[in-house]
PDB file of N, CA, C and O in Angstrom, chain B, residues numbered from 101:
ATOM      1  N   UNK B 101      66.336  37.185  11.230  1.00  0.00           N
ATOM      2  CA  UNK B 101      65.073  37.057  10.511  1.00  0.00           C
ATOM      3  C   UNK B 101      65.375  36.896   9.028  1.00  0.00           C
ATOM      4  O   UNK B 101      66.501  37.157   8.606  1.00  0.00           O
ATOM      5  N   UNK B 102      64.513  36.523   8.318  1.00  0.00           N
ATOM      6  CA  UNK B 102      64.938  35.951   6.877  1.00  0.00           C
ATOM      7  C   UNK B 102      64.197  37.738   5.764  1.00  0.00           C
ATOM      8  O   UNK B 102      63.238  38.492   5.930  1.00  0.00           O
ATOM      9  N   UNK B 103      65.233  37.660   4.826  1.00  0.00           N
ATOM     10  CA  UNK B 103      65.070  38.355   4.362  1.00  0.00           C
ATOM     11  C   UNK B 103      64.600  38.243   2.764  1.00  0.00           C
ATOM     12  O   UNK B 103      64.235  39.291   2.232  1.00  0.00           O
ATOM     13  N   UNK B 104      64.596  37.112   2.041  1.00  0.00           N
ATOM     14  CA  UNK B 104      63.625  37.015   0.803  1.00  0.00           C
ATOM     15  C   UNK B 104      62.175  36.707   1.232  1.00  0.00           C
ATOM     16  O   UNK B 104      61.836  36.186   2.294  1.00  0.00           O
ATOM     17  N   UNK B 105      61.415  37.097   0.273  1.00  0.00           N
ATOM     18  CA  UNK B 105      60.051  36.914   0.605  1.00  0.00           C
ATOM     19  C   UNK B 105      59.616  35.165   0.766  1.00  0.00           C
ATOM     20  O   UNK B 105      58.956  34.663   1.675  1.00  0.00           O
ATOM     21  N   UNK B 106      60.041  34.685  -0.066  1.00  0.00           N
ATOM     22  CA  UNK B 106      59.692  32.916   0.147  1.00  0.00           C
ATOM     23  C   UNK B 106      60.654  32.952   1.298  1.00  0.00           C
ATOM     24  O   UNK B 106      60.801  31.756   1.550  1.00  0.00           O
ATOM     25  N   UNK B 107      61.184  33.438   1.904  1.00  0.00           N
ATOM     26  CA  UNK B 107      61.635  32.581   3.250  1.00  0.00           C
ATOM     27  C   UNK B 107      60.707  32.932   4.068  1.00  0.00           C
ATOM     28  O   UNK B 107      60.024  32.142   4.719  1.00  0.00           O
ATOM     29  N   UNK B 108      60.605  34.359   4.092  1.00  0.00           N
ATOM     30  CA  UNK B 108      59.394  34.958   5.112  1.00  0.00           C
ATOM     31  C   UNK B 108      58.242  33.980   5.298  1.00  0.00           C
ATOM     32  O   UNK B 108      57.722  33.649   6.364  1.00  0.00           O
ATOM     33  N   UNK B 109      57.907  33.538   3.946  1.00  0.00           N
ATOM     34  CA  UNK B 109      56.677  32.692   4.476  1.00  0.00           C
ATOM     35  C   UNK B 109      57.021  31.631   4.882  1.00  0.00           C
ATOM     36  O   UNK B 109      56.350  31.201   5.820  1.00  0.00           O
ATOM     37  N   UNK B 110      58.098  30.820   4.416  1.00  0.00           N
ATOM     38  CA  UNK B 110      57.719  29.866   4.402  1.00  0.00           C
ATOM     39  C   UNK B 110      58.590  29.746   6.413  1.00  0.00           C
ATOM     40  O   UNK B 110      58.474  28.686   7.028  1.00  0.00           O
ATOM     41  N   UNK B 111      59.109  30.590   6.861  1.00  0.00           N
ATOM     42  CA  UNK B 111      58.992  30.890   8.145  1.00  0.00           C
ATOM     43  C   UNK B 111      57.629  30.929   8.869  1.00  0.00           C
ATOM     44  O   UNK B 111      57.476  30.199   9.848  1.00  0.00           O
ATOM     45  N   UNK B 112      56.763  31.624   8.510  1.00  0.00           N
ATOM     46  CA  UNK B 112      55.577  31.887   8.903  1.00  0.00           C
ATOM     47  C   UNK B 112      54.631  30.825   8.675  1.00  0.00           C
ATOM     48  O   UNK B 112      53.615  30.734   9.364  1.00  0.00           O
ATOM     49  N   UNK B 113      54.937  29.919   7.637  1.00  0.00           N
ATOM     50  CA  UNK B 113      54.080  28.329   7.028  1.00  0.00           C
ATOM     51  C   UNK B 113      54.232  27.172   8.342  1.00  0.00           C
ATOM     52  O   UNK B 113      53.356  26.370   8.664  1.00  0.00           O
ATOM     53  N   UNK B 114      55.553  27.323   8.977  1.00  0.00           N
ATOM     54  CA  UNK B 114      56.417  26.903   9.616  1.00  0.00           C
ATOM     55  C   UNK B 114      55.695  26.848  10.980  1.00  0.00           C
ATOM     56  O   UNK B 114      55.469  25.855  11.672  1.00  0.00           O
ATOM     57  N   UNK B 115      55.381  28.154  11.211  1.00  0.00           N
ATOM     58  CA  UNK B 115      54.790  28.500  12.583  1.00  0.00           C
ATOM     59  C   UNK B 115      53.555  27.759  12.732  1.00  0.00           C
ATOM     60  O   UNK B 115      53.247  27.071  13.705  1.00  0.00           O
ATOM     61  N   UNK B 116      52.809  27.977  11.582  1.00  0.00           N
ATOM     62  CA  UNK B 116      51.519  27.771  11.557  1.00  0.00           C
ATOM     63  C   UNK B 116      51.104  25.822  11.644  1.00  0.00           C
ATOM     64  O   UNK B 116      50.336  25.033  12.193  1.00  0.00           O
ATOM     65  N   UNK B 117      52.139  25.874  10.768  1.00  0.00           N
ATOM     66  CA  UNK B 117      51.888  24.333  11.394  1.00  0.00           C
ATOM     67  C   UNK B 117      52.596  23.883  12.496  1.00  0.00           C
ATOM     68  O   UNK B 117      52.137  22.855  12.995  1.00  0.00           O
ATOM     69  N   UNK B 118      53.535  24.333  12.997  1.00  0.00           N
ATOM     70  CA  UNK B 118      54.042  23.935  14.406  1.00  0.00           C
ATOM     71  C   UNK B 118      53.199  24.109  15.429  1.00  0.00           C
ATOM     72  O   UNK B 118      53.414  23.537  16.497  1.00  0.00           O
ATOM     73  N   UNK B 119      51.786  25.177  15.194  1.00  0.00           N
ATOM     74  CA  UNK B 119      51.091  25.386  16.754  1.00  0.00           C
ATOM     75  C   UNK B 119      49.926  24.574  16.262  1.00  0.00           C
ATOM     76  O   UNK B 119      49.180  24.299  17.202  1.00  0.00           O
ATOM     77  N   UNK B 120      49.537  24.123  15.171  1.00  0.00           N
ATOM     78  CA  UNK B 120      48.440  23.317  14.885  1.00  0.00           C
ATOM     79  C   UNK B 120      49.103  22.151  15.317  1.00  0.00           C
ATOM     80  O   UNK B 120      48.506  21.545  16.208  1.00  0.00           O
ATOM     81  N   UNK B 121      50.543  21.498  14.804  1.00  0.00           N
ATOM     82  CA  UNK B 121      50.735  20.179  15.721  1.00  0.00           C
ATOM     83  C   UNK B 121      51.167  20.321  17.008  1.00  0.00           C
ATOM     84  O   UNK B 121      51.404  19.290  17.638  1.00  0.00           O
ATOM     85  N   UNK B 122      51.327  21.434  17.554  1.00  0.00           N
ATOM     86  CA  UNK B 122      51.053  21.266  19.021  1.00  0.00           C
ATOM     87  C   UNK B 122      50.177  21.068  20.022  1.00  0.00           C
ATOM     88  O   UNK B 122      50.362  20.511  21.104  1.00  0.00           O
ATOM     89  N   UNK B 123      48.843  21.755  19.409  1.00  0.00           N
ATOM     90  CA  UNK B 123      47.547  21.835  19.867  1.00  0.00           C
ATOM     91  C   UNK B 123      47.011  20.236  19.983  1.00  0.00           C
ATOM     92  O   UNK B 123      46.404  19.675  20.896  1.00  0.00           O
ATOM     93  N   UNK B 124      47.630  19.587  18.286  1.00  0.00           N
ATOM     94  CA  UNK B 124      47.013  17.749  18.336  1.00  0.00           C
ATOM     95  C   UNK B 124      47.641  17.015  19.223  1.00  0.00           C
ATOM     96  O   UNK B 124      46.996  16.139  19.800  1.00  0.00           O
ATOM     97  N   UNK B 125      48.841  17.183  19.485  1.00  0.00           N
ATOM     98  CA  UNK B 125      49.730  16.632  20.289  1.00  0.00           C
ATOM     99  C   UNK B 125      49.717  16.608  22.213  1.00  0.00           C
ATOM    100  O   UNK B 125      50.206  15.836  23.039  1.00  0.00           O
ATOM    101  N   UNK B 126      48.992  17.722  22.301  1.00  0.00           N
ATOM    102  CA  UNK B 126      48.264  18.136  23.529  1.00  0.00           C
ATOM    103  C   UNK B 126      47.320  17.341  23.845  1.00  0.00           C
ATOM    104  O   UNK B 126      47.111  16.562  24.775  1.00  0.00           O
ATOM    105  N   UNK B 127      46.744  17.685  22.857  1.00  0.00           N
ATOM    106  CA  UNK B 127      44.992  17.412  23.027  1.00  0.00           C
ATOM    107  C   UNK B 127      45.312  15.928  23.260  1.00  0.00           C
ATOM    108  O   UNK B 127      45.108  15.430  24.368  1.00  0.00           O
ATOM    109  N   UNK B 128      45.874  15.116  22.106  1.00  0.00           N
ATOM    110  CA  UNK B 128      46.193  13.551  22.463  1.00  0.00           C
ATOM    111  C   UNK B 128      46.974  13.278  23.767  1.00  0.00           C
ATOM    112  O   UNK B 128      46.457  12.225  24.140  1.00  0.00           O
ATOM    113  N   UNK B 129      47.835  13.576  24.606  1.00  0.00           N
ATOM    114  CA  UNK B 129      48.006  13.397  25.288  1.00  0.00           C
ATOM    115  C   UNK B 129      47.116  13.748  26.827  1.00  0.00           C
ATOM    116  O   UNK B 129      47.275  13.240  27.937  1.00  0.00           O
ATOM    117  N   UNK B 130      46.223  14.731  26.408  1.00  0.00           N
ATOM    118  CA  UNK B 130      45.254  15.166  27.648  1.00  0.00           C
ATOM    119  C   UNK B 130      44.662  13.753  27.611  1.00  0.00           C
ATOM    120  O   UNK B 130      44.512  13.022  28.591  1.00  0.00           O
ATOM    121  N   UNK B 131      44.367  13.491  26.422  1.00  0.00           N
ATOM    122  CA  UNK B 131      43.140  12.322  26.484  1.00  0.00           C
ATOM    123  C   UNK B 131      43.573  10.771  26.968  1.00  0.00           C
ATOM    124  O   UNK B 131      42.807   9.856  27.272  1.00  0.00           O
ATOM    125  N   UNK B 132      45.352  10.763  26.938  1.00  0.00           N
ATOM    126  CA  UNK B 132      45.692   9.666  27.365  1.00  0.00           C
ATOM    127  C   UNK B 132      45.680   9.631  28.992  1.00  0.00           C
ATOM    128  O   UNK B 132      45.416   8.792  29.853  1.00  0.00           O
ATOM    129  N   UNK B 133      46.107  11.001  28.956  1.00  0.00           N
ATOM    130  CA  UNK B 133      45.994  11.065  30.671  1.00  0.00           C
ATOM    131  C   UNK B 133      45.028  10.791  31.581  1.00  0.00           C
ATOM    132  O   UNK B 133      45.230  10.345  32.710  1.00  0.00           O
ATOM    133  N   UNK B 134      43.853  11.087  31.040  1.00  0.00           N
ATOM    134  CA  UNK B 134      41.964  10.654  31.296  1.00  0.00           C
ATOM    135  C   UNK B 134      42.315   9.303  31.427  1.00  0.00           C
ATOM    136  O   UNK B 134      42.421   8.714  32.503  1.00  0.00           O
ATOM    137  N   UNK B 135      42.578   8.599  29.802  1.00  0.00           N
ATOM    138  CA  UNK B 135      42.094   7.524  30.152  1.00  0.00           C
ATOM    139  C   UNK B 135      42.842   6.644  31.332  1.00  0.00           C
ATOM    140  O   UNK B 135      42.238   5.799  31.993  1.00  0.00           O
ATOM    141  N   UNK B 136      44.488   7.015  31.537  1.00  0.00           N
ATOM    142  CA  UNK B 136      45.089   6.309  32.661  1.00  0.00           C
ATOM    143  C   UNK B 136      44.385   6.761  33.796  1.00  0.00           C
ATOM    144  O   UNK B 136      44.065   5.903  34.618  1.00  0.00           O
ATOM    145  N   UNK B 137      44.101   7.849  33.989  1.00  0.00           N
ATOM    146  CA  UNK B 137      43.152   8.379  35.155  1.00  0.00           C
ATOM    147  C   UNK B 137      42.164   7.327  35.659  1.00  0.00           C
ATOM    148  O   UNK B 137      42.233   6.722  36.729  1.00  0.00           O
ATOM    149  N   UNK B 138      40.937   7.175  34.407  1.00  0.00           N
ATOM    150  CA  UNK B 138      40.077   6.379  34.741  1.00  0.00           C
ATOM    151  C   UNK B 138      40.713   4.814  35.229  1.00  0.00           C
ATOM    152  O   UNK B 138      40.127   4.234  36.143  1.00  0.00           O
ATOM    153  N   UNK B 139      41.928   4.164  34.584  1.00  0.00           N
ATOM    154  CA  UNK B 139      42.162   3.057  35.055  1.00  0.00           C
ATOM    155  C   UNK B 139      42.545   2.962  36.456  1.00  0.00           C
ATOM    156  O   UNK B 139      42.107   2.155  37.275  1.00  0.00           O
ATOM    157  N   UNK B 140      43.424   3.890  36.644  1.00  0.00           N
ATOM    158  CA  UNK B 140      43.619   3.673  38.253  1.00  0.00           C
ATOM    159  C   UNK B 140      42.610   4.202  38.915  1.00  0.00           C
ATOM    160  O   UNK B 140      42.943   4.483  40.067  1.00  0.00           O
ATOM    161  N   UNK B 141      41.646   4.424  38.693  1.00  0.00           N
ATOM    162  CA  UNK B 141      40.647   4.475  39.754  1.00  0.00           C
ATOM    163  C   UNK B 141      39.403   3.286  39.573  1.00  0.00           C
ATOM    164  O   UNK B 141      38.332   3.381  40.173  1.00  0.00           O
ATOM    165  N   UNK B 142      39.706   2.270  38.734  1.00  0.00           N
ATOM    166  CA  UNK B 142      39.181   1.182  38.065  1.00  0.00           C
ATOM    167  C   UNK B 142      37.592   1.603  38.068  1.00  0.00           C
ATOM    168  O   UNK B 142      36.680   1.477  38.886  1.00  0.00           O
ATOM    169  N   UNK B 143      37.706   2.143  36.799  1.00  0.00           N
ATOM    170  CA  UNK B 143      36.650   2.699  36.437  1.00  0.00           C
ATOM    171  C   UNK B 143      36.321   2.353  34.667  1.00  0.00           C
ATOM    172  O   UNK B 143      36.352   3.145  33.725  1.00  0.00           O
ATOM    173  N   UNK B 144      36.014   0.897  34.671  1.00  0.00           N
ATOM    174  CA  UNK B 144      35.986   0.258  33.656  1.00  0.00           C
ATOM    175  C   UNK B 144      35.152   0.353  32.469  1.00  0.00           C
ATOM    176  O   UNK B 144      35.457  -0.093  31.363  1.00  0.00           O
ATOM    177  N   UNK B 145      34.268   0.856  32.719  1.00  0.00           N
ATOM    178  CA  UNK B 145      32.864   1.167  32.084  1.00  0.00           C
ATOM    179  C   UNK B 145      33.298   2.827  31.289  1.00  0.00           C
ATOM    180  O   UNK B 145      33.075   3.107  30.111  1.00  0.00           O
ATOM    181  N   UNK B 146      33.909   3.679  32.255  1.00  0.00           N
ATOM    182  CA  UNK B 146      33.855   5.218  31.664  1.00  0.00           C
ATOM    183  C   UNK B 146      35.522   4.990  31.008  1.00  0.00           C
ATOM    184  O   UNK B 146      35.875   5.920  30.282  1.00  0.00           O
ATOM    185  N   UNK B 147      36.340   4.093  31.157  1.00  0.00           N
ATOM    186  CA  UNK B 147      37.653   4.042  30.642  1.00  0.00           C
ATOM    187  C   UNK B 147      37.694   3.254  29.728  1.00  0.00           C
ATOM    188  O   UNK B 147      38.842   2.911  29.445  1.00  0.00           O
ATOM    189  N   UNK B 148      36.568   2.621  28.875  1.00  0.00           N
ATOM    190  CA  UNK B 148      36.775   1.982  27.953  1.00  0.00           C
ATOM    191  C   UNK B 148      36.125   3.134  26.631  1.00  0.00           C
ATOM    192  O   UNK B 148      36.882   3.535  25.748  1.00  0.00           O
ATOM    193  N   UNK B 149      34.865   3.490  26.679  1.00  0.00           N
ATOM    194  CA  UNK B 149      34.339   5.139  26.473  1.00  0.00           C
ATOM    195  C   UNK B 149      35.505   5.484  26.025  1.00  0.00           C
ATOM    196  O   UNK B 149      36.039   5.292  24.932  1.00  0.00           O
ATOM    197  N   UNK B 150      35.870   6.036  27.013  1.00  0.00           N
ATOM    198  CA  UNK B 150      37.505   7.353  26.809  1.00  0.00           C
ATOM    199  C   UNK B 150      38.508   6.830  26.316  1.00  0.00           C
ATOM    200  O   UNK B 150      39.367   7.578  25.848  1.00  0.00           O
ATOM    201  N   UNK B 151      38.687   5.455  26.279  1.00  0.00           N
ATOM    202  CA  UNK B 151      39.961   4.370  25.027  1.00  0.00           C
ATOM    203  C   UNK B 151      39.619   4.898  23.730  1.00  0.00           C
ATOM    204  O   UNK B 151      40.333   5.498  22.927  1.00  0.00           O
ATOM    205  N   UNK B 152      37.987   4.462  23.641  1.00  0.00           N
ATOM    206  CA  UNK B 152      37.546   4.568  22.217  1.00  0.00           C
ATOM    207  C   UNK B 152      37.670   6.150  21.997  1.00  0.00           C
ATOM    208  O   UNK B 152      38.351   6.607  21.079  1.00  0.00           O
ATOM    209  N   UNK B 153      37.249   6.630  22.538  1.00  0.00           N
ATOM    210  CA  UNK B 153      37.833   8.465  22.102  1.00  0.00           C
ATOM    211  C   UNK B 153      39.196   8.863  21.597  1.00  0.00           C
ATOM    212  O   UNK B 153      39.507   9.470  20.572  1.00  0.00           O
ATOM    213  N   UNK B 154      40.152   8.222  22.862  1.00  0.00           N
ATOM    214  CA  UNK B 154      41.533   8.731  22.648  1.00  0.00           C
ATOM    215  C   UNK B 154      42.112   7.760  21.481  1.00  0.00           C
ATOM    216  O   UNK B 154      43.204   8.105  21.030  1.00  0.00           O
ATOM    217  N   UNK B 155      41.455   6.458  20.871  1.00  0.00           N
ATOM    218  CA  UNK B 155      41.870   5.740  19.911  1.00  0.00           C
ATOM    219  C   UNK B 155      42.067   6.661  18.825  1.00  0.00           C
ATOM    220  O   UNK B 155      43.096   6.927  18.205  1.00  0.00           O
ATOM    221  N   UNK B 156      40.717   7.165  18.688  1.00  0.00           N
ATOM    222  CA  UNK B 156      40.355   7.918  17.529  1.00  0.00           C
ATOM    223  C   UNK B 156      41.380   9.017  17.021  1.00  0.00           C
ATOM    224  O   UNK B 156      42.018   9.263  15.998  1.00  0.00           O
ATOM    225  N   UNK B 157      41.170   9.607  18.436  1.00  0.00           N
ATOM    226  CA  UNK B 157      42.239  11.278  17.994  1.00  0.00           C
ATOM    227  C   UNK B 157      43.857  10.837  17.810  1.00  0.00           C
ATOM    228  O   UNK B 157      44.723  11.371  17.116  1.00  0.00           O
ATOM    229  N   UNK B 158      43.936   9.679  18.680  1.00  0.00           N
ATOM    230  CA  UNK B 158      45.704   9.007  18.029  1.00  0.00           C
ATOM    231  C   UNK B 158      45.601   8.426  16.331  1.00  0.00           C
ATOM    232  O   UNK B 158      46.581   7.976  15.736  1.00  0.00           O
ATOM    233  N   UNK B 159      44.709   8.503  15.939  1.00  0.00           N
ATOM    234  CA  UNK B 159      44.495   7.926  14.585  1.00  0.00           C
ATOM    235  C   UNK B 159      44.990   9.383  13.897  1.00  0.00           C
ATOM    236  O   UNK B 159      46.007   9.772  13.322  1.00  0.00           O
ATOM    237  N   UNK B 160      43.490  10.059  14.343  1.00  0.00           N
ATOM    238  CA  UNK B 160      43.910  11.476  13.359  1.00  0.00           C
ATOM    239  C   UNK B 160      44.974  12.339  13.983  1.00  0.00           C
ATOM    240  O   UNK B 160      44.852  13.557  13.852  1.00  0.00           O
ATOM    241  N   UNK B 161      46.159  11.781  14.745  1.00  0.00           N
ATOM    242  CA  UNK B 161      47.048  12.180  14.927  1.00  0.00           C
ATOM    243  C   UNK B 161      48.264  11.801  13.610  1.00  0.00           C
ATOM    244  O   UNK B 161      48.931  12.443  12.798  1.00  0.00           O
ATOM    245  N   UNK B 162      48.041  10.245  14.025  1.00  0.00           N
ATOM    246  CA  UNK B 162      48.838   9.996  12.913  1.00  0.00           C
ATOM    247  C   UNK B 162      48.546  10.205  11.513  1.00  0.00           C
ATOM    248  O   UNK B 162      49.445  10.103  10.678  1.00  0.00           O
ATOM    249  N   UNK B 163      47.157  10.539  11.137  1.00  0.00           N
ATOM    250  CA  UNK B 163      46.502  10.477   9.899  1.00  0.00           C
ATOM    251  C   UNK B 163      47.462  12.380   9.277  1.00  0.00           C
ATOM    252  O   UNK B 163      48.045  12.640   8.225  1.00  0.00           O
ATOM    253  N   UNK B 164      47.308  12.888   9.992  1.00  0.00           N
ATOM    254  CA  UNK B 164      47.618  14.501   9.934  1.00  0.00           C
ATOM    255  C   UNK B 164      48.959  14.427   9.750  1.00  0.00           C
ATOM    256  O   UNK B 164      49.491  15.269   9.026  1.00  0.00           O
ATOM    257  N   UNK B 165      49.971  13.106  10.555  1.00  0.00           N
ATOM    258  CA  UNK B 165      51.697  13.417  10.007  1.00  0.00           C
ATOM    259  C   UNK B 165      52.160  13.889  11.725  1.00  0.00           C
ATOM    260  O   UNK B 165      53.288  14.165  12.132  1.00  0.00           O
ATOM    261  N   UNK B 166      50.915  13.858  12.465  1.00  0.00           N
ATOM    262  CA  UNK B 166      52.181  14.466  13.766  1.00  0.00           C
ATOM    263  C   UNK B 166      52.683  13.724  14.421  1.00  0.00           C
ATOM    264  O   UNK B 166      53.426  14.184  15.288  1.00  0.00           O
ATOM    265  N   UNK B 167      52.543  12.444  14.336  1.00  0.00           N
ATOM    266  CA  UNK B 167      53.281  11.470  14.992  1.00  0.00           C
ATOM    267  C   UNK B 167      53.516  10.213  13.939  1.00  0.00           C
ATOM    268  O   UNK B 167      52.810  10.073  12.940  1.00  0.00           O
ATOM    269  N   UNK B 168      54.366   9.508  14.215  1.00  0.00           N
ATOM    270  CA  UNK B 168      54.507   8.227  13.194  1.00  0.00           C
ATOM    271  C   UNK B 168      53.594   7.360  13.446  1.00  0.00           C
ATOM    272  O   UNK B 168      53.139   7.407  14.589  1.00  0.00           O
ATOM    273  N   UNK B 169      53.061   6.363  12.552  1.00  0.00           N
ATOM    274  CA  UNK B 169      52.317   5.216  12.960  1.00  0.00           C
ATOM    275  C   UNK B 169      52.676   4.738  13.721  1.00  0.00           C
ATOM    276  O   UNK B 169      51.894   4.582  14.658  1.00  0.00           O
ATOM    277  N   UNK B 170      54.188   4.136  13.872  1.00  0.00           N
ATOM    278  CA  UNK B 170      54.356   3.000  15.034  1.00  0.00           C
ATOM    279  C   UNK B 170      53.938   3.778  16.562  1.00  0.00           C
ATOM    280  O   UNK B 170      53.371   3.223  17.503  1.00  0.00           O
ATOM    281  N   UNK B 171      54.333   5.016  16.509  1.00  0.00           N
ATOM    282  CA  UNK B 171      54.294   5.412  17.978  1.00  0.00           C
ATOM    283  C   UNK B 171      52.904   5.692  17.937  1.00  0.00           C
ATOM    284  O   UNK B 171      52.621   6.016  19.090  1.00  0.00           O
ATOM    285  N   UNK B 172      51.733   5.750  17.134  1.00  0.00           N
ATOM    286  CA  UNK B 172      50.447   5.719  17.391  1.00  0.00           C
ATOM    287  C   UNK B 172      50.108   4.458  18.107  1.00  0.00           C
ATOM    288  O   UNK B 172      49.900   4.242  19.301  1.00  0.00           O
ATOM    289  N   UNK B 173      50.108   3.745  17.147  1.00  0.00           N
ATOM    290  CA  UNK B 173      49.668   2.248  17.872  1.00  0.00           C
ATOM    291  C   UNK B 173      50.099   1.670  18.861  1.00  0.00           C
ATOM    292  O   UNK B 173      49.406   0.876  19.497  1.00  0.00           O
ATOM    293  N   UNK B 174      51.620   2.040  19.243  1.00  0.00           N
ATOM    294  CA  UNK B 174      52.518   1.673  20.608  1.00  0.00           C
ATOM    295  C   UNK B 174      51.442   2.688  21.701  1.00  0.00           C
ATOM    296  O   UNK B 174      51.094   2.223  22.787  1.00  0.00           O
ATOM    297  N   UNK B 175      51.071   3.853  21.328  1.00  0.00           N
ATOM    298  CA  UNK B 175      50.374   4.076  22.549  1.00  0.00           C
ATOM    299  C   UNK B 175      48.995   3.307  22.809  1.00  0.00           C
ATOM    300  O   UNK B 175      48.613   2.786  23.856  1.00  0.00           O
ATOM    301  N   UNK B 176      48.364   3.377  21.585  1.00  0.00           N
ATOM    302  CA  UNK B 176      46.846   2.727  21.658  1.00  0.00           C
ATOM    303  C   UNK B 176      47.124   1.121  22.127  1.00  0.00           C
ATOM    304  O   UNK B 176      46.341   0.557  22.892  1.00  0.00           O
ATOM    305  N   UNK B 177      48.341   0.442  21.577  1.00  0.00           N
ATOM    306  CA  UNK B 177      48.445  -0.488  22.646  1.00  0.00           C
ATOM    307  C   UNK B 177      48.854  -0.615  23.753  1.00  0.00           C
ATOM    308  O   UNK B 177      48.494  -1.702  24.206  1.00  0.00           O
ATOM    309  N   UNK B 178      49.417  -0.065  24.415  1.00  0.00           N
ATOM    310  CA  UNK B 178      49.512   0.319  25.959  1.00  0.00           C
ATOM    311  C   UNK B 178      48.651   0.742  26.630  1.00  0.00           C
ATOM    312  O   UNK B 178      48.796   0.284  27.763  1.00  0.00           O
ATOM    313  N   UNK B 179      47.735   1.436  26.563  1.00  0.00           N
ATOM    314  CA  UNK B 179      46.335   1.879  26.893  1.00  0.00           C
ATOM    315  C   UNK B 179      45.962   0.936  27.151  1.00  0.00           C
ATOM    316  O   UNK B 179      45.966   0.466  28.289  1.00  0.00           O
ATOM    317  N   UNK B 180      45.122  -0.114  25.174  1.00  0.00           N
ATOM    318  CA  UNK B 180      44.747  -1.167  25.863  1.00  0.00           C
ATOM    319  C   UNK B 180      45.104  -2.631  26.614  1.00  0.00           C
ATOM    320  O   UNK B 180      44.175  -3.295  27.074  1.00  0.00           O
ATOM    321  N   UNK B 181      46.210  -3.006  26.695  1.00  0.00           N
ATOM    322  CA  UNK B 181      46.846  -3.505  27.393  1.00  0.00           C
ATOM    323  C   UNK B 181      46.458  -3.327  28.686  1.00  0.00           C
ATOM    324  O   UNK B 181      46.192  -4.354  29.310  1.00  0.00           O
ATOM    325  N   UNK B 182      46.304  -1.704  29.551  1.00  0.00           N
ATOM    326  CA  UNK B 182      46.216  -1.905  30.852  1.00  0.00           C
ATOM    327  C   UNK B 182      44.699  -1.774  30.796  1.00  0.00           C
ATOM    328  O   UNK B 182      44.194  -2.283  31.796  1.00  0.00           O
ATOM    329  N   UNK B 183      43.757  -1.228  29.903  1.00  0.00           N
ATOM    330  CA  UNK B 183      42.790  -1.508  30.136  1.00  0.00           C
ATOM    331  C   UNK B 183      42.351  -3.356  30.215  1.00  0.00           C
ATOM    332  O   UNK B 183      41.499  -3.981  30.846  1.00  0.00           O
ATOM    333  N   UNK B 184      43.078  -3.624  29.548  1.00  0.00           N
ATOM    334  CA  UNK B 184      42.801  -5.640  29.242  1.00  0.00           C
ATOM    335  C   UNK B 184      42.652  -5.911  30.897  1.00  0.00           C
ATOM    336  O   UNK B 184      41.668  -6.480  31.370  1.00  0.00           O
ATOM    337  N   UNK B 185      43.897  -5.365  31.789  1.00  0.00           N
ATOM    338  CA  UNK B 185      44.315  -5.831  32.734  1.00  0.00           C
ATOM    339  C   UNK B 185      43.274  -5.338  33.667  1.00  0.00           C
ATOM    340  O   UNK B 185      43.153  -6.185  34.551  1.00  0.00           O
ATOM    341  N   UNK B 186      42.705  -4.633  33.804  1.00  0.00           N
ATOM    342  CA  UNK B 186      42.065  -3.394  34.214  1.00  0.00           C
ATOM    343  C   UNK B 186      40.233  -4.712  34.635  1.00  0.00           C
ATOM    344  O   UNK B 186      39.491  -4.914  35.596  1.00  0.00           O
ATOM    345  N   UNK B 187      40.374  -5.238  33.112  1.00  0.00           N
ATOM    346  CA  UNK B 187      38.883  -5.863  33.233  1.00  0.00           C
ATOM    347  C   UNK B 187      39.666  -7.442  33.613  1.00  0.00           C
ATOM    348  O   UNK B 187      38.792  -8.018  34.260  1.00  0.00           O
ATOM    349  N   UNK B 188      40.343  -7.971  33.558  1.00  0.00           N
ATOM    350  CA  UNK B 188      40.775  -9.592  33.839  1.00  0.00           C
ATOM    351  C   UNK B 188      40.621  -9.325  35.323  1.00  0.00           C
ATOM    352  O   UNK B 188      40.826 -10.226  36.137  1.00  0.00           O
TER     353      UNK B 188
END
């Protein structure tokens, strides 16, 4: 365990943002899982809905620093990609 006081916190600063980007990192991935959900059950109408949702929270994923841009948009384009395929 750290023994000056600025380490203490900044141990404890540490924590605090590690379970806040875990919680975003969750949450974005619950929502990707929905939306592949809805595609394989070609459910086009409630999986385009839930694109535009999970777009969003991959935004303020990346907007917050917990993921890089490229791997934001690599997911939001894969999503829609199979959603594209989903409606052709």
């Amino acid at each position: 365990m750290a023994n000056l006081k600025s380490a203490i916190k900044r141990v404890n600063t540490n924590n605090k943002k590690r379970e806040r980007n875990q919680a975003i990192k969750s949450d974005m991935r619950t929502h990707i899982k929905q939306v592949e959900k809805l595609i394989d059950v070609n459910d086009a109408e409630n999986a385009t809905s839930a694109y535009n949702s999970t777009a969003r929270i991959i935004d303020k994923a990346v907007q917050k620093g917990v993921i890089h841009k490229n791997n934001g948009n690599r997911h939001k384009a894969r999503l829609a990609k199979k959603l594209n395929n989903l409606s052709a």
